[in-house]
C-alpha positions as CSV (number, residue, x, y, z in Angstrom):
1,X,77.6,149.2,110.8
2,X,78.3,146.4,113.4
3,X,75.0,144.7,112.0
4,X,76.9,145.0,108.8
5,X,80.2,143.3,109.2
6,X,78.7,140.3,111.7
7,X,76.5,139.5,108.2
8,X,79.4,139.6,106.0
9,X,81.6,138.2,109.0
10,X,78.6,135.1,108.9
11,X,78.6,134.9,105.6
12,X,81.9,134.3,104.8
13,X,82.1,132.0,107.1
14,X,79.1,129.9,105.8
15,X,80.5,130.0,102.2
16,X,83.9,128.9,103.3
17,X,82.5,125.5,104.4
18,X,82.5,124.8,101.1
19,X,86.3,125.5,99.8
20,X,87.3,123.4,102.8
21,X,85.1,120.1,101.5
22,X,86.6,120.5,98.2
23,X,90.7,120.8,99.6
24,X,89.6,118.3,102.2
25,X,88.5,115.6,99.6
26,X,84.8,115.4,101.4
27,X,81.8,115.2,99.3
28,X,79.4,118.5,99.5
29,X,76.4,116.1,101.4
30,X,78.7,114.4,103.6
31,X,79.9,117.7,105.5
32,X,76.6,119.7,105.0
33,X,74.5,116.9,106.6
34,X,77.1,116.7,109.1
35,X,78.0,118.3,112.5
36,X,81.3,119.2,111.8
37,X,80.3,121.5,109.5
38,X,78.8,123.6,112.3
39,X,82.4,123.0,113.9
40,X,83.9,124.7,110.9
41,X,81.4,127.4,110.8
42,X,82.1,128.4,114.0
43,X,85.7,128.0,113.5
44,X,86.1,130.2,110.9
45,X,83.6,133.0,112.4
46,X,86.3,132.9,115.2
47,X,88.9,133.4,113.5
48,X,87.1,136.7,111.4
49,X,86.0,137.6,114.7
50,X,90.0,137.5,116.9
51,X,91.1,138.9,113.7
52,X,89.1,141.8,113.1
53,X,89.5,142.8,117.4
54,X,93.1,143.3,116.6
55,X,94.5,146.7,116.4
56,X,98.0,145.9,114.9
57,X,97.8,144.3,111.6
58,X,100.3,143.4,109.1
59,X,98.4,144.1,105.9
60,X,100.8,143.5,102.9
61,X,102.1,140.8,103.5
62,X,99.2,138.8,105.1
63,X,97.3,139.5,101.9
64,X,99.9,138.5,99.3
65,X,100.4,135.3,101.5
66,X,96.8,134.7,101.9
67,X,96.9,134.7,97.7
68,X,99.5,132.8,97.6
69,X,97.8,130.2,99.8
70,X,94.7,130.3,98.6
71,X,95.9,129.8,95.2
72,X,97.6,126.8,96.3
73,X,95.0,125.2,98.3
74,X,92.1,126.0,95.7
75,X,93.6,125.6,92.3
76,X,96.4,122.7,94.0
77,X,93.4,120.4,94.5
78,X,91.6,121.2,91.6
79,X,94.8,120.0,89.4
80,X,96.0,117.0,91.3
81,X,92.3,115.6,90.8
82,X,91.1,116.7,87.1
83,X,94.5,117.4,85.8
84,X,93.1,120.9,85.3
85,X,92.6,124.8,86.9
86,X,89.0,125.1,88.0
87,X,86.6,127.1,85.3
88,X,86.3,130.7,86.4
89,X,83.0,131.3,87.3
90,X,81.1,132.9,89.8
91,X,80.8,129.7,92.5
92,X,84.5,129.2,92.2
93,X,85.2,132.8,92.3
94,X,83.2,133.3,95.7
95,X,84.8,130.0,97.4
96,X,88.3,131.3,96.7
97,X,87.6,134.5,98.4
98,X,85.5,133.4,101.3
99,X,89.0,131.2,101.5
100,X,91.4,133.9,101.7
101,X,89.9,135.9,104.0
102,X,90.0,132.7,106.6
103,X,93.5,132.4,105.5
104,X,94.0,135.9,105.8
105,X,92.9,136.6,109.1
106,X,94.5,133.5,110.3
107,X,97.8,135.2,109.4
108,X,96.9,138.2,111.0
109,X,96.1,135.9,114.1
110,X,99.6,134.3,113.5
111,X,101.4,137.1,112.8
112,X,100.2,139.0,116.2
113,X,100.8,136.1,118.4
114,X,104.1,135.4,117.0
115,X,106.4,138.0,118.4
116,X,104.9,136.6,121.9
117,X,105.4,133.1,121.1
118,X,109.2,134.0,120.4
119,X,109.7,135.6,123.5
120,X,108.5,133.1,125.5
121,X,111.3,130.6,123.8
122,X,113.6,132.6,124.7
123,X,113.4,133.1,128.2
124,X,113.1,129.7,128.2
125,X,116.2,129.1,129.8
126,X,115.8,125.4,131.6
127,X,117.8,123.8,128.9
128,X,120.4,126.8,129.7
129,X,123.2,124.6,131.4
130,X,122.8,121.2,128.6
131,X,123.3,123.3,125.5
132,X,125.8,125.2,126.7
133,X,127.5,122.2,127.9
134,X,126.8,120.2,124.4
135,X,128.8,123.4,122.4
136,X,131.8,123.8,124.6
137,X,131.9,119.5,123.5
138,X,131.1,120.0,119.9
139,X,132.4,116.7,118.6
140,X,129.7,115.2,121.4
141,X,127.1,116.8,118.8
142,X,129.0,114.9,115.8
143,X,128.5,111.6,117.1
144,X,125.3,112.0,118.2
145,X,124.3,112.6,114.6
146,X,126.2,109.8,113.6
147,X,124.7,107.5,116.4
148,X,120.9,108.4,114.8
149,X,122.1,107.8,111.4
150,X,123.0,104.1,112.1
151,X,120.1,102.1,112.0
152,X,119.2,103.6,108.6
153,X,123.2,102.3,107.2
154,X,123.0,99.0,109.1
155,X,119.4,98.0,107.9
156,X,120.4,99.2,104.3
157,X,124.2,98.6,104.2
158,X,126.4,99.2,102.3
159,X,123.7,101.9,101.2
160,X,121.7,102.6,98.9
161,X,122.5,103.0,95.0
162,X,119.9,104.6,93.1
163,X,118.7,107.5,91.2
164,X,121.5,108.7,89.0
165,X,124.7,107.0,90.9
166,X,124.6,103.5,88.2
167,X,124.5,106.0,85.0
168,X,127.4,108.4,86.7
169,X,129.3,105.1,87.9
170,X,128.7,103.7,84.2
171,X,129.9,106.8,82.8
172,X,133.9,106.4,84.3
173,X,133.1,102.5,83.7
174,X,132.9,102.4,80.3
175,X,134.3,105.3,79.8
176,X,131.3,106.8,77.8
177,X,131.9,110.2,80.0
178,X,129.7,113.8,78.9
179,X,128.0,116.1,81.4
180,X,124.9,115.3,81.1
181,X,125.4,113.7,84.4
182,X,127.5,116.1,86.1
183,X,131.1,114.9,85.5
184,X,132.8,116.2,88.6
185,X,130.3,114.1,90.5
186,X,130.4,111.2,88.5
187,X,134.5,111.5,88.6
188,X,134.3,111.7,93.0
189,X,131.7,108.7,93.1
190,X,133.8,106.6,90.8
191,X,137.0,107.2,92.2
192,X,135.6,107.4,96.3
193,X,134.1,103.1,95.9
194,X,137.2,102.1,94.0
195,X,138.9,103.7,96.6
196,X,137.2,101.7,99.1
197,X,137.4,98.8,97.0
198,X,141.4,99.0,97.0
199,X,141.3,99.3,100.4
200,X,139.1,96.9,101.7
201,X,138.9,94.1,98.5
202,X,135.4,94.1,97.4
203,X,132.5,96.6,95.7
204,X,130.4,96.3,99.1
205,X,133.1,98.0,101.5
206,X,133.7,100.8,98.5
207,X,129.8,101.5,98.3
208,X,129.9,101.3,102.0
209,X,133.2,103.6,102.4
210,X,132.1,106.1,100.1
211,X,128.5,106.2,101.8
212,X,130.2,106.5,105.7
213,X,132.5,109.6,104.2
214,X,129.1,111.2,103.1
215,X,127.9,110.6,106.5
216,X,130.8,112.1,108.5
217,X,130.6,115.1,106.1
218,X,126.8,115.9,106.2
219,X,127.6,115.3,110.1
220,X,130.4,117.7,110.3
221,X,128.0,120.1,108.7
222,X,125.0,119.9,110.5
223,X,127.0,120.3,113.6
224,X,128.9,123.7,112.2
225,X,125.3,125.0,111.7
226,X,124.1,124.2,114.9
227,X,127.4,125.8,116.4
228,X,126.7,128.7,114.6
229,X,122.9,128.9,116.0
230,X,124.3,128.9,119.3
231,X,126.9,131.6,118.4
232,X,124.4,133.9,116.9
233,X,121.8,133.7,120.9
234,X,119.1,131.7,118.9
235,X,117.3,130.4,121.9
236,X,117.8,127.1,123.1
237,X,114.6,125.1,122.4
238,X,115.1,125.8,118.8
239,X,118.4,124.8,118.7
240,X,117.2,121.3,120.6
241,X,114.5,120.8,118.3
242,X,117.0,121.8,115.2
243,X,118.8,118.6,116.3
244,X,116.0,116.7,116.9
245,X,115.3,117.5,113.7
246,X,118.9,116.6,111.7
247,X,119.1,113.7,113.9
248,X,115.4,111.9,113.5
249,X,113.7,113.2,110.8
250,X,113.5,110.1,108.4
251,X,114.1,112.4,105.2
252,X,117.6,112.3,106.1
253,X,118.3,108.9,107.1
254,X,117.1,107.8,103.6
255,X,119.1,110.6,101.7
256,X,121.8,110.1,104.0
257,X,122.8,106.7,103.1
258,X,121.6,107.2,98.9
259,X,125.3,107.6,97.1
260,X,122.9,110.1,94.9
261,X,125.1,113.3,93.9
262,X,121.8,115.0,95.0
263,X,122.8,114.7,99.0
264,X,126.4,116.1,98.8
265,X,125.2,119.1,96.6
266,X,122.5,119.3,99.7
267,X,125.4,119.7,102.0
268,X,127.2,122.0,100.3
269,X,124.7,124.5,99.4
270,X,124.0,124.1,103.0
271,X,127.5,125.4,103.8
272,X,126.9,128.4,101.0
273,X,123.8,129.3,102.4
274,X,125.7,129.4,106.2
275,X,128.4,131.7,104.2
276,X,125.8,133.8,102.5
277,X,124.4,134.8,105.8
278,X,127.7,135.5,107.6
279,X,128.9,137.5,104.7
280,X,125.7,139.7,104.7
281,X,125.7,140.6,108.5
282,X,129.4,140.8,109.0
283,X,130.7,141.8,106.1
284,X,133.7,143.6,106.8
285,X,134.7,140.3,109.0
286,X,134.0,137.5,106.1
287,X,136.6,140.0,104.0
288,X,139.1,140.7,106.5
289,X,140.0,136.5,106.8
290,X,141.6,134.5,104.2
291,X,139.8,131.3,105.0
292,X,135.9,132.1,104.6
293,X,136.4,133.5,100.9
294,X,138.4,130.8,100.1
295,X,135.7,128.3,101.1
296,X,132.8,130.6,99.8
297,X,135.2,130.2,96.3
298,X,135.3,126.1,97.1
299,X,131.5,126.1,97.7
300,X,130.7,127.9,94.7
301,X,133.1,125.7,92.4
302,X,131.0,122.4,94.6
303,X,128.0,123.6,93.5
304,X,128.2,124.5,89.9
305,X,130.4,121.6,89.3
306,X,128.2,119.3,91.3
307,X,124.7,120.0,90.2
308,X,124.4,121.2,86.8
309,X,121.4,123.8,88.0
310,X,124.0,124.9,90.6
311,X,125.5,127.4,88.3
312,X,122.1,129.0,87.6
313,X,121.8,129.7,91.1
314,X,125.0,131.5,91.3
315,X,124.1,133.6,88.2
316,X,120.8,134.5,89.2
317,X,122.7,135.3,92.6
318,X,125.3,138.0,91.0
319,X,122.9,141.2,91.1
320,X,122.1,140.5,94.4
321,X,124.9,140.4,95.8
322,X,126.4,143.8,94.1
323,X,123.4,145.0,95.3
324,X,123.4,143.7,99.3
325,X,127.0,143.4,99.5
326,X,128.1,146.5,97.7
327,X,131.8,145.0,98.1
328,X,133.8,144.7,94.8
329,X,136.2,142.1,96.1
330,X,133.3,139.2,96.8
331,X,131.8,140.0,93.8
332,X,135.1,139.6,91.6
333,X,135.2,136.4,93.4
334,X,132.0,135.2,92.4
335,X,132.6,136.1,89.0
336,X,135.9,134.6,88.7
337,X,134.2,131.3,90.4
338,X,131.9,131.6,87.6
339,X,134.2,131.8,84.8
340,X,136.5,129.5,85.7
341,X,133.3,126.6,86.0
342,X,132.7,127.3,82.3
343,X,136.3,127.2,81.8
344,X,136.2,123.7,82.5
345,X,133.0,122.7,81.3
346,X,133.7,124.9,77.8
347,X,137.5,124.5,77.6
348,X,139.0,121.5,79.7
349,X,135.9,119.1,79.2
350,X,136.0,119.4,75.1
351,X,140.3,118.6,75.2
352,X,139.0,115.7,76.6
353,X,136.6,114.8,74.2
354,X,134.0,114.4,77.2
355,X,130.4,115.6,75.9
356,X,128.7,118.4,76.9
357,X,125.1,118.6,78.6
358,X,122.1,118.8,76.6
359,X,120.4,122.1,76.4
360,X,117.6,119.6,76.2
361,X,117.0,119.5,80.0
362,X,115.9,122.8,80.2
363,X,113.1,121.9,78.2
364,X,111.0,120.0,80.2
365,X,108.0,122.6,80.6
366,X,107.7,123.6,76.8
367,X,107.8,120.3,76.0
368,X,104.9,119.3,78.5
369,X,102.8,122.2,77.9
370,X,103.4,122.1,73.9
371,X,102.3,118.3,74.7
372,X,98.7,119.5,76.7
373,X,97.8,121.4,74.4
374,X,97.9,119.0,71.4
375,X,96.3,116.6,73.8
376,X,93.7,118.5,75.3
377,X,92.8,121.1,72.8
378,X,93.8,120.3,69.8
379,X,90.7,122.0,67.9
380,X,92.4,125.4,68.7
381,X,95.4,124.6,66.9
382,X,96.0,125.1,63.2
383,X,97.7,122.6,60.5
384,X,100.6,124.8,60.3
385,X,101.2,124.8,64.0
386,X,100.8,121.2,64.7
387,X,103.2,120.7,61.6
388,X,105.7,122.8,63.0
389,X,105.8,121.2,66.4
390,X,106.7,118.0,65.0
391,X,109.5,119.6,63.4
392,X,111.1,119.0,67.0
393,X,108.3,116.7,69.4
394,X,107.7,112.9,68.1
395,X,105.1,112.5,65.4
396,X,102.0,111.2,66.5
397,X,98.2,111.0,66.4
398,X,96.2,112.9,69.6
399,X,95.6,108.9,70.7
400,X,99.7,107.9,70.7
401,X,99.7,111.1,72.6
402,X,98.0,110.3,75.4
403,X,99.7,107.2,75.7
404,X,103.3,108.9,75.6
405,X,102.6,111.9,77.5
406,X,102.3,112.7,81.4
407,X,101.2,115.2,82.4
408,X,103.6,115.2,86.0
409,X,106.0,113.9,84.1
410,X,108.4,115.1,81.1
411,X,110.8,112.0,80.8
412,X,107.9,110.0,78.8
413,X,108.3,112.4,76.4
414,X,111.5,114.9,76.9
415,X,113.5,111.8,75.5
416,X,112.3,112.4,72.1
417,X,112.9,115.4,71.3
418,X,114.9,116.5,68.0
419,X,117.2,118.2,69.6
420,X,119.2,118.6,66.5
421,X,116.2,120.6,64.9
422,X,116.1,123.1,67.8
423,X,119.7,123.2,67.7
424,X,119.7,124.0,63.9
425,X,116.9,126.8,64.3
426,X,116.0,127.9,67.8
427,X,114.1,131.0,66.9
428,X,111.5,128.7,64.6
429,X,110.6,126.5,67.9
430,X,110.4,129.3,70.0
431,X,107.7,130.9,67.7
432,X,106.3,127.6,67.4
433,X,106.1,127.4,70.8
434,X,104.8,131.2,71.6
435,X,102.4,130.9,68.6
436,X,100.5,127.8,70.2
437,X,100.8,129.0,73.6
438,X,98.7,132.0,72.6
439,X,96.4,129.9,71.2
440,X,96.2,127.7,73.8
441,X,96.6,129.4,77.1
442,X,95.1,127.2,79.1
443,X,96.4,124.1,78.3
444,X,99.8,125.7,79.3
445,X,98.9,127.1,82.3
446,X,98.1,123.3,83.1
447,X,101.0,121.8,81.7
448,X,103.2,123.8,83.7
449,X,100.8,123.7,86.9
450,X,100.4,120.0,86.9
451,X,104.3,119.0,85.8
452,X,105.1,121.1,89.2
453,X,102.2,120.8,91.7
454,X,104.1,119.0,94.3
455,X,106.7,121.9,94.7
456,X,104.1,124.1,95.6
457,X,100.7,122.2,96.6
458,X,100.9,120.8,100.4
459,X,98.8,118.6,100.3
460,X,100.3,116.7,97.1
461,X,99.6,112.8,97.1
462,X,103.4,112.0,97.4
463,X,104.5,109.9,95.7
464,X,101.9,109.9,93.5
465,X,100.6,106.7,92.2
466,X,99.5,108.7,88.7
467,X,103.1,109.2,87.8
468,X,106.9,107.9,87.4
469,X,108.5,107.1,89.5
470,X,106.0,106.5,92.2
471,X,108.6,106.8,94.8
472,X,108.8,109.4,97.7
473,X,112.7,108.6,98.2
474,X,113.6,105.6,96.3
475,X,115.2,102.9,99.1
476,X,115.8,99.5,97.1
477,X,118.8,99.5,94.2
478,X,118.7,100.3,90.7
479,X,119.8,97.7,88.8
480,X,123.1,98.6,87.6
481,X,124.0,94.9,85.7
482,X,125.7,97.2,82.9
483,X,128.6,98.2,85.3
484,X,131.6,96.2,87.0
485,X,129.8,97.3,90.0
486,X,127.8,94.6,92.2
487,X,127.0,94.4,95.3
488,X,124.7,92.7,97.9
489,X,122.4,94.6,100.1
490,X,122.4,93.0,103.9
491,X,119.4,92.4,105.4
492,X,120.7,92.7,109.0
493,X,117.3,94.5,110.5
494,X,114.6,93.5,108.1
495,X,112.0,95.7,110.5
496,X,114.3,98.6,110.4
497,X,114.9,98.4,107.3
498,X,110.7,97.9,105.9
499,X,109.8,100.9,108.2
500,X,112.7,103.0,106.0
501,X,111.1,101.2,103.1
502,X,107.1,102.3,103.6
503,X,108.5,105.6,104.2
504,X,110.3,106.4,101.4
505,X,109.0,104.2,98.9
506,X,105.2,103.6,100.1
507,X,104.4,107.4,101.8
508,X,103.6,106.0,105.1
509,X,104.1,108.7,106.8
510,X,100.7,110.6,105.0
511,X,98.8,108.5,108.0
512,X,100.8,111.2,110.2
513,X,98.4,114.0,110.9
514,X,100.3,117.4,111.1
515,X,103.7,115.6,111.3
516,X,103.2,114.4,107.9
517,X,103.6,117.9,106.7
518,X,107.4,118.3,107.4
519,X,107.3,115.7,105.0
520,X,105.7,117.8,101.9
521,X,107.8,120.1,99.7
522,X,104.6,122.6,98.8
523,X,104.6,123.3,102.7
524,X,108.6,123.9,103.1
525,X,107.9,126.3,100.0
526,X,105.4,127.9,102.5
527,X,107.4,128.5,104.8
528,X,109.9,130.2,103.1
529,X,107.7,131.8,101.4
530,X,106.2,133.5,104.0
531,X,109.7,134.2,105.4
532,X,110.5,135.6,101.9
533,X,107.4,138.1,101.9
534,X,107.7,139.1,105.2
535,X,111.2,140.0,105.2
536,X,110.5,142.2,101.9
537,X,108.1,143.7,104.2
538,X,109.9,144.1,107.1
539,X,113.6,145.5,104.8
540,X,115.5,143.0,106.4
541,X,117.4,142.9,103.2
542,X,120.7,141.3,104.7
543,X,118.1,138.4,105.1
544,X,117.5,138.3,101.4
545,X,120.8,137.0,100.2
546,X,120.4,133.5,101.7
547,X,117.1,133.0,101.3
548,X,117.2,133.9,97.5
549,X,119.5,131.4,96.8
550,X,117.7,129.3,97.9
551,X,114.4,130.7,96.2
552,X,116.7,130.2,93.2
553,X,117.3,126.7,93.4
554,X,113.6,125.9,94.0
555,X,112.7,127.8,90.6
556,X,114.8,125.8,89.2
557,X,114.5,123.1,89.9
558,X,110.5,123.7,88.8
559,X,112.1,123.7,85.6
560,X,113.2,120.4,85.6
561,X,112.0,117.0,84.1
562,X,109.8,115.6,87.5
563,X,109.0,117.1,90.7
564,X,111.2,115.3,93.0
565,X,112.6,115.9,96.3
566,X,115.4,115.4,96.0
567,X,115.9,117.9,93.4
568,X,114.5,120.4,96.7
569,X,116.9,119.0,99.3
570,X,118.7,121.7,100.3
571,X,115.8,123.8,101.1
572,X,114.6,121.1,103.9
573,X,118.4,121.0,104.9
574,X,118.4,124.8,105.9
575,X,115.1,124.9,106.8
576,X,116.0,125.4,110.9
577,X,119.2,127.6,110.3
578,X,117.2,130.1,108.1
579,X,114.1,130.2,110.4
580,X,116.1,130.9,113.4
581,X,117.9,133.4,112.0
582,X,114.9,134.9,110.7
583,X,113.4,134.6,114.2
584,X,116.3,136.3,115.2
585,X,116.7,139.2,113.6
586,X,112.6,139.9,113.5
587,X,112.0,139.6,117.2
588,X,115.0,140.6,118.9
589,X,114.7,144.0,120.0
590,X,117.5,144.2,122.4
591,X,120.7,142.0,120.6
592,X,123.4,143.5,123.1
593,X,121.6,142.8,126.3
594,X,121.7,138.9,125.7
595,X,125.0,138.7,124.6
596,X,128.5,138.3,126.2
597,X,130.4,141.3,127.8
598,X,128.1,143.5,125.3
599,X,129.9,141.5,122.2
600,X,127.6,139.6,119.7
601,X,129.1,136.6,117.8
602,X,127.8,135.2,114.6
603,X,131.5,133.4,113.4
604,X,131.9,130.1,111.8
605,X,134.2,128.6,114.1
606,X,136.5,126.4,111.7
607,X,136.5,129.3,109.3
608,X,138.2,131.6,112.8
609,X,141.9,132.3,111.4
610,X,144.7,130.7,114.7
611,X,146.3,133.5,114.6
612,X,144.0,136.0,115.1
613,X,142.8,136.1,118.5
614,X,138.9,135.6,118.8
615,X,136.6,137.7,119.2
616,X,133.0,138.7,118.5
617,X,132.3,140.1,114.8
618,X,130.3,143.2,114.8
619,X,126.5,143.6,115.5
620,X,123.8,143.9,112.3
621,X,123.1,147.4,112.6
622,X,120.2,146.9,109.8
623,X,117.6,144.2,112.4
624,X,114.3,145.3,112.3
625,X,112.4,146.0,115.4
């Protein structure tokens, strides 16, 4: 029997070499005649070996992770470099499952070692006397995020105006206003630089004033959540490198200083997220005061009238929370948030003749796989189908096709849709639409793999040089000569201001080995997707309601036009608040013994009423352990 699995255990190991060329970009000969692939063999008998010796394993959710990785390793590099998911065949079939069992047993590995690791952290106590020191001082913490923030302002000022800012500045300009671009956004970004420009003479100091507000805001915020790590015991090397992480990671100095709508929707489903969790572990505590259902309200009303996927987040949200929450007064309050956004969008907007959004951005992945498949198999359609899709995509030969469409990108051709002839008969293009997916199923597995990869392949070419734009986080100006607006970038650190540059507009940081990976949106969708699974797994269901909504917002934001990050913010925003608070609640076993006089505090501090004397909220009786 033992002879048995060290052959399988050997083989496996030998015929994973070869998945690893293939995600690794290495040509077959190059490794095979090398001595690194002995390395590799070795490495991954290891790593069957360790796993295999252990005598606790979790099963179910290392093995729909290892899937889930595998599948986005394997099939991830296949599309980025042929545009297309591998033929099924036998090779391809024995690569991807000599990968997931390295995967797999690597997460069996992880997952062993990881209650350890934890523990270690938190005994960990030589940065005891600084943090506490740093939270009795909070506003210390404020500036110190502000401090880091201003060599990105200074070598950009007065910021950065790109992405959508010209069109929603343009919108209130000319006053040519619909909700296409969100017009509550639109409305604060107009009215915040005219502000500044009243106040301080010219469109420089309003870009600049309405840029330093979003940075006193997003610092305000990242210091409530670090407050509230504290409060909830999460040990203090995390919550150091939580800061290190607000306060240097270049991702937010470039979205910090962009008067996109994208970053204050960020910080505001950050603050939802923060209120999601609080509501779910002390319930009876977030209904009891008048202030944290107010702002939960305030947050909700932000992000629906912000963003306009926001509100598809909160819908998708509803069951969830009737089913965590089980409290009729939070969810009367979602709903009511929810009616009264398409009070104004429905009611208020139309009385004042401001346009509605299109339905037509919800399109973007029919229209690119309905595209593929006329380009790349257009022998399996029939006259009558191709007919009927140019009822409502652009007429064209196969050749103007390929010209107009992109495969990772559906604003070459989302633009031209008659969206007057979906309008007019919706049921026609959705049979259209079902009729040549079946007879092209392929082609839309690839349309929709492709138009998405970088939300859930980590090892994505970003920004990627095949597509527009070809910008990781755009850092020079749109140009905005339509609109009153103009103003001057100053070049005050040129250096400082190229090294923001290479990052955000070149990729620089891909030269970053392991680094570069907090960089990559397919690995942040790792993460929490492991934290997703193994909280299923583990019925931490209180843990669900935060991290759905942000599941929510990444699905739909795979729905959209491009994969951008921006569109994904958010998820990198509250990436440290909801591992720690995962960490948390998996690992401690003994919540009492490390808190104060027996009491255990999880309370947004702003959010505490005066008048009600403080004290610690209840502890989550539902922790696994």
């Amino acid at each position: 029997m033992k002879t048995i699995q060290l052959s399988i255990r050997i083989l496996i190991s030998w015929i994973a070499i070869f998945p690893i060329t293939i995600i690794l970009n290495i040509e077959d000969y190059n490794l095979s005649n090398s001595i690194f692939s002995i390395i590799i063999f070795f490495a991954n008998n290891y790593i069957l070996f360790k796993a295999k010796e252990l005598k606790e394993k979790e099963y179910i959710p290392s093995i729909i992770l290892a899937f889930i990785f595998s599948f986005s390793l394997y099939i991830g590099k296949y599309v980025e470099e042929t545009y297309s998911i591998p033929t099924l065949n036998f090779k391809n079939l024995l690569y991807f499952i000599s990968l997931f069992f390295i995967i797999l047993s690597f997460l069996y590995l992880f997952l062993n070692k990881l209650s350890y690791l934890y523990n270690i952290l938190y005994k960990y106590k030589i940065l005891y006397n600084f943090i506490n020191i740093l939270f009795k001082k909070p506003l210390i913490l404020f500036f110190f995020f502000l401090i880091c923030w201003m060599p990105a302002f200074f070598s950009s000022a007065p910021g950065v105006f790109s992405y959508d800012a010209p069109h929603q500045y343009w919108q209130f300009d000319t006053g040519n206003i619909g909700n296409n671009q969100p017009i509550f956004s639109s409305f604060v970004l107009y009215s915040l630089i005219n502000l500044g420009k009243f106040l301080f003479g010219n469109y420089n100091a309003g870009l600049a004033f309405f840029i330093i507000l979003q940075m006193l805001f997003a610092s305000f915020t990242n210091t409530l959540v670090c407050h509230y790590m504290y409060k909830y015991k999460v040990p203090h090397l995390l919550i150091l490198l939580s800061i290190i992480y607000y306060a240097f990671h270049p991702i937010h100095h470039l979205f910090i200083i962009n008067a996109t709508k994208d970053v204050l929707f960020s910080y505001f489903f950050m603050h939802l997220v923060l209120l999601l969790i609080d509501m779910a572990y002390n319930t009876e505590d977030f209904i009891s005061k008048k202030r944290k259902p107010l702002w939960y309200c305030v947050c909700i009303l932000l992000c629906t009238l912000y963003r306009n996927n926001g509100i598809y987040v909160i819908l998708l949200l509803v069951p969830f929370l009737i089913i965590l929450i089980k409290r009729k007064k939070i969810v009367i309050m979602t709903i009511l948030c929810i009616a009264f956004y398409f009070s104004i969008t429905n009611i208020i907007y139309p009385a004042l003749n401001y346009s509605s959004s299109s339905f037509v951005e919800m399109l973007a992945i029919p229209v690119q796989q309905m595209a593929n498949a006329y380009v790349n198999d257009y022998s399996s359609l029939s006259e009558k189908q191709i007919n009927n899709m140019f009822l409502y995509l652009p007429d064209g030969t196969v050749e103007k096709y390929k010209e107009l469409y992109h495969p990772r990108n559906s604003d070459t051709i989302r633009p031209s849709i008659n969206a007057e002839n979906i309008k007019n008969d919706p049921l026609n293009f959705f049979k259209t639409y079902v009729s040549i997916g079946f007879s092209c199923p392929k082609a839309y597995i690839n349309g929709f793999l492709n138009n998405t990869l970088a939300y859930w392949y980590p090892d994505a070419d970003m920004p990627d040089v095949n597509a527009a734009p070809q910008k990781y986080i755009e850092y020079e100006n749109s140009n905005y000569q339509t609109i009153s607006l103009m103003t001057k970038r100053f070049n005050w650190f040129p250096k400082i201001s190229s090294f923001y540059r290479e990052i955000g507009e070149q990729g620089s940081f891909k030269s970053i080995p392991v680094l570069s990976m907090i960089f990559s949106m397919g690995f942040i969708f790792w993460i929490y997707a492991f934290i997703l699974v193994y909280a299923l797994y583990k019925k931490q269901y209180k843990m669900l309601l935060a991290l759905l909504a942000l599941i929510f917002l990444w699905l739909t934001s795979i729905a959209g036009p491009v994969a951008l990050l921006r569109y994904v913010y958010p998820l990198f925003l509250c990436l440290p608040l909801i591992i720690n608070i995962w960490l948390y609640n998996t690992f401690n076993k003994d919540i009492a013994s490390h808190s104060v006089n027996g009491k255990y505090s999880v309370s947004i501090p702003w959010l505490q009423s005066h008048s009600i004397r403080y004290r610690e909220p209840s502890i989550p009786n539902d922790r696994a352990t």
